[in-house]
C-alpha positions in Angstrom: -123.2 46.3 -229.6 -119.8 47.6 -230.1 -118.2 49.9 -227.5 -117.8 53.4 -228.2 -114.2 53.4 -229.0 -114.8 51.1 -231.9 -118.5 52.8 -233.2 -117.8 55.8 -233.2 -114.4 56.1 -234.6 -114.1 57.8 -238.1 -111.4 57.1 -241.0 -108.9 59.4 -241.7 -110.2 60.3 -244.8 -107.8 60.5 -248.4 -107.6 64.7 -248.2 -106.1 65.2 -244.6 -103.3 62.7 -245.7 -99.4 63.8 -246.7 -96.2 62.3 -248.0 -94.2 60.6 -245.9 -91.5 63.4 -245.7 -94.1 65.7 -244.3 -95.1 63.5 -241.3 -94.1 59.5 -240.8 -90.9 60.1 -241.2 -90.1 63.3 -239.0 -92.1 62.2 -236.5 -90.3 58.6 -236.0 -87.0 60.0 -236.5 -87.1 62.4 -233.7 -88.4 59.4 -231.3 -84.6 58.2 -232.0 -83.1 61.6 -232.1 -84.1 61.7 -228.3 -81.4 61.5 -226.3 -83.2 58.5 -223.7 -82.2 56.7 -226.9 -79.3 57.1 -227.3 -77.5 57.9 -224.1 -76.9 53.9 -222.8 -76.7 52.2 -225.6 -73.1 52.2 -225.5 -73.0 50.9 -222.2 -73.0 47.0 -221.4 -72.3 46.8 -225.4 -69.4 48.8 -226.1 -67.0 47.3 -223.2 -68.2 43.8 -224.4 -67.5 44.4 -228.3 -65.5 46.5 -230.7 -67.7 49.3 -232.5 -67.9 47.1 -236.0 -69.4 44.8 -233.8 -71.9 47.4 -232.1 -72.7 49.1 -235.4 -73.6 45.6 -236.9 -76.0 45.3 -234.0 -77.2 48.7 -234.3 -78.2 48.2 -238.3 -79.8 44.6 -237.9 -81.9 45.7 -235.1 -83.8 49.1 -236.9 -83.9 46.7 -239.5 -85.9 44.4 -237.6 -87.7 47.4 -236.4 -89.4 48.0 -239.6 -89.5 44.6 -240.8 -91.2 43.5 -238.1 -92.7 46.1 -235.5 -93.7 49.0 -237.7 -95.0 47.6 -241.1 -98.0 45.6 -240.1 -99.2 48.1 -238.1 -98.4 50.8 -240.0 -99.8 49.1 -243.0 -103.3 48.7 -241.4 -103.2 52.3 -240.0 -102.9 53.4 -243.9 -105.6 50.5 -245.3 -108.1 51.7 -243.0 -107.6 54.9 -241.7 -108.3 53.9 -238.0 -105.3 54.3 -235.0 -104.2 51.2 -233.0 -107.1 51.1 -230.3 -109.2 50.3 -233.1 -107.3 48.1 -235.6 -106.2 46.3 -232.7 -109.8 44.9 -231.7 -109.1 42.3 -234.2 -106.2 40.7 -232.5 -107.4 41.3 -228.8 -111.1 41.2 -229.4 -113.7 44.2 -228.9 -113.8 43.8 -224.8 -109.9 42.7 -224.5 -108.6 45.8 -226.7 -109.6 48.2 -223.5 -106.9 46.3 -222.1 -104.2 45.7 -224.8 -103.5 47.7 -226.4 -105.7 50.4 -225.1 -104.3 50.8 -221.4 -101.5 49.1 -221.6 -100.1 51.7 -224.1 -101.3 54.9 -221.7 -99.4 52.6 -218.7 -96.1 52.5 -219.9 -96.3 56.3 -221.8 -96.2 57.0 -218.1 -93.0 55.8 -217.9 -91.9 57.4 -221.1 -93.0 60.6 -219.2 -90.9 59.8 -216.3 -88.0 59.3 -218.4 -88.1 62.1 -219.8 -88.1 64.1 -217.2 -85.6 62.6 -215.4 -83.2 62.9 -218.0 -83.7 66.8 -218.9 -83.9 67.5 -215.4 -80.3 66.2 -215.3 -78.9 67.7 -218.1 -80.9 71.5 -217.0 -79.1 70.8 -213.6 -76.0 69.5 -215.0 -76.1 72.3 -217.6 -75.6 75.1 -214.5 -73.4 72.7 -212.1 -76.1 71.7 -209.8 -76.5 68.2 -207.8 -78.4 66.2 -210.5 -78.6 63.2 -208.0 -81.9 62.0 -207.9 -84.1 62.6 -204.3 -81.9 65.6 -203.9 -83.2 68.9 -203.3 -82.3 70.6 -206.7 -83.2 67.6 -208.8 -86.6 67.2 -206.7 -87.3 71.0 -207.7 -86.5 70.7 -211.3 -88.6 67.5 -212.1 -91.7 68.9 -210.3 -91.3 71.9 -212.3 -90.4 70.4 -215.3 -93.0 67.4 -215.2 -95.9 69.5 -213.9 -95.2 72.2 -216.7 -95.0 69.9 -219.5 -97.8 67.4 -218.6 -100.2 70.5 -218.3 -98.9 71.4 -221.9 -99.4 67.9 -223.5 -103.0 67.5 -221.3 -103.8 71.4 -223.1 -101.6 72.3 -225.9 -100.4 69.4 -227.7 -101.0 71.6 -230.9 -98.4 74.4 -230.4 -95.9 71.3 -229.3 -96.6 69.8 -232.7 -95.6 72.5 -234.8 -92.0 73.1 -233.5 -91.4 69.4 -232.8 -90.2 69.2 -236.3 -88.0 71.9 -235.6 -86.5 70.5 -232.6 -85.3 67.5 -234.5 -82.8 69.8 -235.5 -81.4 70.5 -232.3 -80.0 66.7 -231.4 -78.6 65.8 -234.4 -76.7 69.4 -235.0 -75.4 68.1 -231.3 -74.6 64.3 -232.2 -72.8 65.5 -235.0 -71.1 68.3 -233.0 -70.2 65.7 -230.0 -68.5 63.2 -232.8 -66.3 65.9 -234.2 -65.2 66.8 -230.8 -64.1 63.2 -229.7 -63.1 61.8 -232.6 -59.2 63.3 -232.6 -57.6 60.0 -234.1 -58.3 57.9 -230.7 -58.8 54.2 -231.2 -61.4 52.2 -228.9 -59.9 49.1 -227.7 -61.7 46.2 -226.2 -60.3 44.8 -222.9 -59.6 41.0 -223.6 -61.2 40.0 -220.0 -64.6 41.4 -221.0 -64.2 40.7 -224.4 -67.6 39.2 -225.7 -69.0 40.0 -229.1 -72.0 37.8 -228.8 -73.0 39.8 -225.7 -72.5 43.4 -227.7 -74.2 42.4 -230.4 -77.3 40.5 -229.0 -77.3 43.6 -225.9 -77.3 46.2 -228.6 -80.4 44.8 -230.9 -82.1 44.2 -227.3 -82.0 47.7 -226.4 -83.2 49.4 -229.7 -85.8 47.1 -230.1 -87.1 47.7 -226.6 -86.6 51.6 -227.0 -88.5 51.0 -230.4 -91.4 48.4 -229.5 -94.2 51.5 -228.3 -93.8 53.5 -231.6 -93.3 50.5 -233.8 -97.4 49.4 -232.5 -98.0 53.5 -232.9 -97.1 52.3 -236.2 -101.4 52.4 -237.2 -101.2 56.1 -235.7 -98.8 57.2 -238.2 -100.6 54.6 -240.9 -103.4 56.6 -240.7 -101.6 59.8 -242.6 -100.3 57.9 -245.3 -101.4 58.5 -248.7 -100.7 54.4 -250.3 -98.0 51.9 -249.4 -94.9 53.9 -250.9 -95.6 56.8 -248.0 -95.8 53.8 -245.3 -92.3 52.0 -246.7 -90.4 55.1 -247.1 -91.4 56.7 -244.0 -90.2 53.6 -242.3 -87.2 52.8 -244.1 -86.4 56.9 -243.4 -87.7 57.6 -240.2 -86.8 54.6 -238.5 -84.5 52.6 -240.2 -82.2 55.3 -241.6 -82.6 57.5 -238.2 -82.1 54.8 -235.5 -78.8 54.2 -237.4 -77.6 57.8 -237.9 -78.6 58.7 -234.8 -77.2 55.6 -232.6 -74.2 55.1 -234.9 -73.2 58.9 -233.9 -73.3 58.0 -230.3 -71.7 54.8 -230.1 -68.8 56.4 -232.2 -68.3 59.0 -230.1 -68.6 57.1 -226.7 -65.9 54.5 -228.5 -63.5 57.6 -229.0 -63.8 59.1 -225.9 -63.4 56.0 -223.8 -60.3 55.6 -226.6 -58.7 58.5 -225.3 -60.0 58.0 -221.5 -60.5 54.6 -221.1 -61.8 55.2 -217.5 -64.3 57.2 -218.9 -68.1 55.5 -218.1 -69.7 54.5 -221.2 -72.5 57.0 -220.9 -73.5 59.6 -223.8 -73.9 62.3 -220.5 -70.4 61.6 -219.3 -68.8 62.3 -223.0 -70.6 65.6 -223.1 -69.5 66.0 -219.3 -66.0 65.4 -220.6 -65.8 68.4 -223.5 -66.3 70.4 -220.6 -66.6 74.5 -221.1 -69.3 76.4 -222.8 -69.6 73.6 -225.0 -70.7 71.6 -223.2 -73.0 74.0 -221.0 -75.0 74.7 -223.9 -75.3 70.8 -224.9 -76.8 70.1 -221.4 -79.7 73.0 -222.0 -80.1 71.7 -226.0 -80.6 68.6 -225.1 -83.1 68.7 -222.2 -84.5 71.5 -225.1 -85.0 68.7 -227.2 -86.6 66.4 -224.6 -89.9 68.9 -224.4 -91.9 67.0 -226.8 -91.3 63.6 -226.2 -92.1 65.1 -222.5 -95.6 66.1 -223.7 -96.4 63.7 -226.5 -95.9 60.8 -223.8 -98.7 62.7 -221.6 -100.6 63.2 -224.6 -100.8 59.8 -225.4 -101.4 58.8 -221.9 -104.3 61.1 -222.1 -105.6 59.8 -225.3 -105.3 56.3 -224.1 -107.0 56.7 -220.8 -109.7 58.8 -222.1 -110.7 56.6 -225.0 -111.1 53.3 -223.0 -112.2 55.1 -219.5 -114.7 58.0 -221.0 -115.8 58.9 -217.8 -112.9 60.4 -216.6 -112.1 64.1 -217.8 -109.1 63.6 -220.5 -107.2 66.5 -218.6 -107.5 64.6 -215.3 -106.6 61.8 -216.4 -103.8 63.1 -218.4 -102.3 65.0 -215.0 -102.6 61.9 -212.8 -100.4 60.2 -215.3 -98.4 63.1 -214.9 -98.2 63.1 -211.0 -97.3 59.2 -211.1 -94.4 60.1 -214.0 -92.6 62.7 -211.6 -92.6 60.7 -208.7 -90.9 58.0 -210.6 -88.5 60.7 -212.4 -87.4 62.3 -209.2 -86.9 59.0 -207.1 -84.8 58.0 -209.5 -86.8 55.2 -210.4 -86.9 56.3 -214.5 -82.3 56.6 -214.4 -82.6 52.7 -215.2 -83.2 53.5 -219.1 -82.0 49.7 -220.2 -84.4 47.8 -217.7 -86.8 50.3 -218.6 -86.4 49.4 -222.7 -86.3 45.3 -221.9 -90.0 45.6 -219.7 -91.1 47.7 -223.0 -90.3 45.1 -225.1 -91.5 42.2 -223.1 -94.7 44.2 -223.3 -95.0 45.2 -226.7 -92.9 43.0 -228.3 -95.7 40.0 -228.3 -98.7 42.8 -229.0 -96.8 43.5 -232.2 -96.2 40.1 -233.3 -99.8 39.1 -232.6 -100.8 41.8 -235.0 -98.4 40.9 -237.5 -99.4 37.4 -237.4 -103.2 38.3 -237.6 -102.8 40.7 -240.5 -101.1 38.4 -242.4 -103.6 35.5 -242.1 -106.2 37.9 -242.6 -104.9 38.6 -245.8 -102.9 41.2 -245.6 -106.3 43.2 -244.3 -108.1 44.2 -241.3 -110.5 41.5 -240.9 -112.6 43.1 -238.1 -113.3 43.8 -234.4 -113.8 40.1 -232.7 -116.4 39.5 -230.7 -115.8 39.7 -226.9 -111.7 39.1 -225.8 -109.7 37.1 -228.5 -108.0 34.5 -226.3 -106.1 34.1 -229.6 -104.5 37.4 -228.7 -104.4 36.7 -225.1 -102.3 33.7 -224.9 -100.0 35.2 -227.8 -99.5 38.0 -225.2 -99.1 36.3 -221.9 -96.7 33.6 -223.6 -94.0 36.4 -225.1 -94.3 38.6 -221.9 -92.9 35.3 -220.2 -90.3 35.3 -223.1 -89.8 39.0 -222.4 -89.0 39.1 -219.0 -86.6 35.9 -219.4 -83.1 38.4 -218.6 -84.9 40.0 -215.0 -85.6 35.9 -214.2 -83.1 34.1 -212.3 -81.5 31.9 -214.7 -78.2 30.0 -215.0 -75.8 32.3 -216.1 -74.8 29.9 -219.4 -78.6 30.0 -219.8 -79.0 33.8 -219.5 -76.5 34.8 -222.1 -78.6 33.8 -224.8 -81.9 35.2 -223.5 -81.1 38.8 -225.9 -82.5 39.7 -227.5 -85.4 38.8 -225.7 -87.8 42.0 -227.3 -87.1 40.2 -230.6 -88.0 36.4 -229.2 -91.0 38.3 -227.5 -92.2 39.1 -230.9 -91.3 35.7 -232.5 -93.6 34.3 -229.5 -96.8 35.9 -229.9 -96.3 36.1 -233.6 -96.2 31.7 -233.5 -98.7 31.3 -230.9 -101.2 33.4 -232.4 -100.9 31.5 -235.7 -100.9 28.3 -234.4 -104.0 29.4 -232.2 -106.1 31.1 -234.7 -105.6 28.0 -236.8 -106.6 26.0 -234.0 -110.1 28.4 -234.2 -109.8 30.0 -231.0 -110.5 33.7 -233.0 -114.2 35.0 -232.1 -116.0 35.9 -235.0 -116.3 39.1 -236.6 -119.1 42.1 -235.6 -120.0 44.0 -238.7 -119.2 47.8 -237.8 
């Protein structure tokens, strides 16, 4: 018997699917055209490395991206028309998939929620001149606000999101580009030769993206499922994530370089160069912004929602969906969500192995789903638990020779389970198939 989630999903069939302009790619590109994307990315990578140095990181990593996190998944989203809870029985087994990638996904969307509210909470406050410390009073008010508001939206109106998310996109890169042309007067940044390390920029920027990118990339079978053939799955990739994550994060690196060129005791934070402008300008950048941030606030309840209802049925979606909610503000307003690179590096270590398991399965399988598995596949299991470890190596207490070379450690989380798995499967330690 196969649980409900897997028997009684449906294809998407061939007529409700679009070009890739019309859907893949919009929809990834304004994941990076979020601000939580962008906004630290310069910071622990910039004062380490020139911007060449940065920017290399930058391409290299939504490279990998779509290499290596998107396409596989992506690729069985479109072959079969089913989303990741289902395609991902294969790797994790018909009883393991409640766990990953089924809950695991809804977990952390929780703390996509809480980032997102913490950050357009700060910019609504910083927008009028308000405290935006977190546990003070203002910022308190605004996050409950904000979070309950949005949550209720994503758990009841995800629709009327959806149709001016596209929109929206608009909004932050109008503002990235605005921001550039502001800052970039003829300034030069200039590395301090104490902290100069390139190694450390390079390898700190390609962590971050990655682990901003490692969610989405497994959402990569959601978005499968709307593609027409393989063209619409390799251009909406190479467009909406690729292309995006470098426009996007090349914009703000530039501009943080030539603000901290003209200030160099300026804090290498996106929010502290729109800060800087100062004036109406920057006023109305603080309200765009947070503007911007309402659907990836509801989407991440949405999908928490989704998640939580598919692989726990007896719990009302919109219950579910504002519990999420409730445990997202409490962690925006504590200030528990500010801690955006942290946040990125436990992403990764998460997701990182889930989406090099499912690589590695879809390509033994023959470039093909081959199935739910029986039971749990320990295959899948082990491929997790190993690249977690390999995840999590930065947060351990290592030697401080040892831990410069532990970044990226998203990308050696994937090159973990992606080995292990192969190794294991060939060892015969898949179940077997169930027929559906």
């Amino acid at each position: 018997m196969l649980p409900d989630y897997i028997s009684k999903a449906v294809p998407n069939p061939a007529e409700k699917r679009a070009p890739w302009y019309a859907n893949t790619a919009p929809a990834y590109a304004g994941i990076f055209l979020w601000v939580a994307f962008y906004r630290s990315l310069a910071d622990g990578t910039l004062n380490y490395g020139s911007l060449a140095v940065c920017l290399a990181g930058l391409v290299a990593a939504a490279l990998l991206c779509y290499l290596l996190y998107y396409l596989a998944p992506a690729m069985l989203g479109m072959k079969t028309g089913f989303p990741l809870y289902v395609v991902g029985s294969s790797t994790f087994g018909t009883a393991g998939g409640y766990l990953m990638p089924g809950l695991l996904m809804g977990l952390l969307q929780i703390g996509w929620f809480a980032v997102a509210t913490s950050i357009a909470s700060e910019f609504v406050l910083k927008a009028i001149g308000a405290d935006s410390t977190p546990l003070g009073a203002p910022f308190i008010v605004t996050g409950v606000l904000w979070g309950g508001v949005f949550a209720w939206v994503g758990a009841k109106g995800i629709q009327y999101v959806a149709k001016v998310a596209t929109f929206l996109n608009f909004i932050p890169l109008l503002m990235l580009i605005v921001v550039f042309f502001q800052v970039s007067g003829g300034s030069r940044y200039h590395v301090e030769a104490a902290k100069a390390d390139p190694f450390m920029a390079l390898t700190t920027v390609m962590a971050v993206v990655i682990g901003f990118f490692a969610t989405a990339g497994a959402a990569g079978a959601d978005f499968g499922i709307n593609a027409r053939h393989k063209s619409d799955v390799r251009w909406g990739g190479l467009v909406g994530v690729t292309l995006a994550a470098t426009v996007a994060g090349g914009l703000a690196l530039a501009a943080v370089a030539f603000a901290n060129g003209a200030n160099p005791k300026l804090p290498f934070d996106y929010a502290d160069v729109l800060q800087g402008i100062g004036g109406p300008i920057a006023t109305s950048m603080f309200f765009l912004f947070a503007l911007a941030s309402i659907p990836a606030t509801c989407f991440c309840i949405f999908i928490a929602g989704n998640s939580f209802s598919t692989m726990i049925p007896g719990v009302p979606r919109v219950s579910s969906s504002m519990a999420a909610g409730a445990v997202g503000i409490v962690l925006a307003v504590t200030g528990v969500a500010t801690h955006l690179v942290s946040f990125f590096s436990i992403v990764g270590a998460s997701f990182g192995p889930i989406c090099g398991a499912i690589a590695a399965d879809y390509l033994l399988s023959g470039k093909r789903w081959a199935g739910p598995r029986e039971g749990i596949n320990w295959a899948g299991y082990i491929a997790w638990a190993v690249g977690f470890v390999v995840g999590i190596l930065p947060f351990l207490p290592l030697p401080a020779d040892a831990k410069r070379y532990v970044q990226p450690a998203a990308l050696y989380s994937f090159i973990a389970g992606f080995v292990v798995y192969a190794l294991l499967a060939k060892a015969g330690l898949e179940p077997k198939v169930v027929e559906m």
